[in-house]
Residue, then its C-alpha position, 0 to 999 in steps of 0.5 A: x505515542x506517534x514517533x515524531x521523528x518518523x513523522x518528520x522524516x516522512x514530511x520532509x521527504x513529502x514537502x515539495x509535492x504538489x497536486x500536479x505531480x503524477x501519483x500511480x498505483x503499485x502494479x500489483x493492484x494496476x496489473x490485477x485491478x479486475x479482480x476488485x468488487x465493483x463497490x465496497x469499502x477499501x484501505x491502503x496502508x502507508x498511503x503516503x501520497x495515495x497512489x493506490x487509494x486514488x485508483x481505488x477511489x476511481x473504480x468505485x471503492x470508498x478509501x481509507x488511506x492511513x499514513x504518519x505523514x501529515x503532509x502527505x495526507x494532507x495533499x492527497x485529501x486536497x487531491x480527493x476534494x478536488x476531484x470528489x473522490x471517496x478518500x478518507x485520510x487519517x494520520x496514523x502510527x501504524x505500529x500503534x493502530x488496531x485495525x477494526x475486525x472486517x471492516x473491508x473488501x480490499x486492503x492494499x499495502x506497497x512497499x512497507x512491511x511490518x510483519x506484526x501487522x500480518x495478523x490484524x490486516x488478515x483480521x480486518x478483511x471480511x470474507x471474502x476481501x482481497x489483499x494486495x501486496x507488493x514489497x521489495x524481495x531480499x536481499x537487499x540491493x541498490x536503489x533501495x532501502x538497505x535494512x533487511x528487516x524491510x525485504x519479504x523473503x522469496x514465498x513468504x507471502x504465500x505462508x504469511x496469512x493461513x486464511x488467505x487463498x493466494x490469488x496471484x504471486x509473482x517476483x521480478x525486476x520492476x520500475x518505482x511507480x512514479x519513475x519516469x526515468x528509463x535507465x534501468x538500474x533504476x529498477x527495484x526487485x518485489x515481490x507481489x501478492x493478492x490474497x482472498x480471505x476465505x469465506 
């Protein structure tokens, strides 16, 4: 059963979006975009307002975009209506959903972890299929969510998925995506994956 609490919390963040407000891609996927296929099927997981699933959408993938926000999902399926795009939202509790076996091409995951997770998102790529992951890195620090179980540890990625190839891994200081704020105190420390499944 959805945690209703989860969910409410989540829409009431998302309540005062709008169509108009600028929504970008994590810069994982951004950074490293000419690695996707030129056509296939996507997922991005905890899509809140989409940012990843409209860029994938715009090169050609069709998108599933999976989140518990009803509000969210709903303005991003006015968004992709609008500019007929290939996005399919669902209203999901991650930690109750069974991911389908190899389904897709690409799965994308931005600033979430649920480690339960790790197996079915690595089952749920075909061969070949590209992860992109980006996350926030331990320890925990300002402006950013304080419970530890939320931060990836330095190289966990590279360990977390034994039929993943690592593409490309990296650590560092970086912008929210959708900050146009210049101070940069502002900035949150990640750590970013790309996995290949192998064939």
């Amino acid at each position: 059963m959805m945690s209703h609490s989860v969910a409410q919390k989540w829409d009431a963040k998302y309540q005062t979006a709008t169509l108009q407000d600028t929504v970008n891609p994590c810069y994982v996927l951004k950074q490293h975009s000419h690695l996707l296929p030129f056509y296939g099927q996507a997922l991005e997981l905890a899509c809140g307002l989409g940012g990843n699933a409209r860029f994938m959408a715009q090169c050609g993938l069709k998108t599933d975009a999976w989140d518990i926000s009803d509000t969210a999902l709903t303005l991003l399926n006015n968004w992709a209506n609008l500019n007929q795009l290939p996005i399919e939202p669902l209203i999901t509790d991650l930690e109750q959903m069974i991911l389908p076996y190899q389904k897709y091409d690409v799965i994308v995951v931005s600033r979430y972890l649920d480690r339960d997770l790790f197996v079915g998102i690595e089952q749920a790529l075909k061969p070949n299929g590209l992860l992109f992951y980006q996350t926030f890195l331990s320890p925990p620090h300002e402006n950013a969510p304080q419970n530890p179980d939320f931060y990836v540890h330095s190289g966990e990625f590279n360990r977390a998925w034994s039929g993943l190839t690592t593409e490309v891994y990296g650590e560092g200081w970086l912008m929210p995506e959708n900050s146009n704020l210049e101070n940069a105190s502002v900035k949150q420390r990640y750590a970013w994956y790309v996995g290949r499944k192998k064939e």
